[in-house]
C-alpha positions in Angstrom: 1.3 13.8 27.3 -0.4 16.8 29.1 -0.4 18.5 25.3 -2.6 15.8 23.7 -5.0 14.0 26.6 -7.5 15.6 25.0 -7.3 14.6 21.5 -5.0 11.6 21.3 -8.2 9.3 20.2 -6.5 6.6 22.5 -7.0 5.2 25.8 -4.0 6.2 28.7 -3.7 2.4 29.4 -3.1 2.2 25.4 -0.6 5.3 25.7 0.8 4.2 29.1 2.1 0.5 27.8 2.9 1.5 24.5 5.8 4.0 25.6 6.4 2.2 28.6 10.5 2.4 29.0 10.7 5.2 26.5 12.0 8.6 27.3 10.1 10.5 24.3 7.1 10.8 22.6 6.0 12.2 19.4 2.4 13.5 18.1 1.1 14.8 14.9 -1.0 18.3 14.9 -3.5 17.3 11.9 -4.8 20.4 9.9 -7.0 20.5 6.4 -8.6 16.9 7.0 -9.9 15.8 3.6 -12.3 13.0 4.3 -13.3 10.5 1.9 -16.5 9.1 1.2 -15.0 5.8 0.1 -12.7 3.8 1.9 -9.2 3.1 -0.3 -7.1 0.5 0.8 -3.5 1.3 1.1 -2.4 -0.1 -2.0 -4.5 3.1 -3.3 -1.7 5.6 -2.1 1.6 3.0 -2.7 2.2 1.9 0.7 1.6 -1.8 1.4 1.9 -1.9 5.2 1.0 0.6 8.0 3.7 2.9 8.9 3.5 1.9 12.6 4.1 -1.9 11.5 7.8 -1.1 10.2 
């Protein structure tokens, strides 16, 4: 946790209960962020539920 506090985008409380009874956590470094001026759903990119919701 002490490697992304600062730029998680969540709350601790939010981090603290969602890996409550886990022994590992894992984090993305995000690099080249393309942002989009419209919002696609995610049908656009062929994926019909979040990734986190499997």
């Amino acid at each position: 946790m002490a490697k992304t506090k600062n730029g998680a985008g969540i709350e601790k409380s939010f981090y603290d209960e969602y890996y409550k009874n886990r022994s590992k956590a894992f984090a993305y470094c995000l690099g080249n962020i393309q942002l989009f001026e419209v919002q696609r759903p995610l049908s656009y990119y062929g994926i019909k539920t979040p990734p986190q919701l499997l």
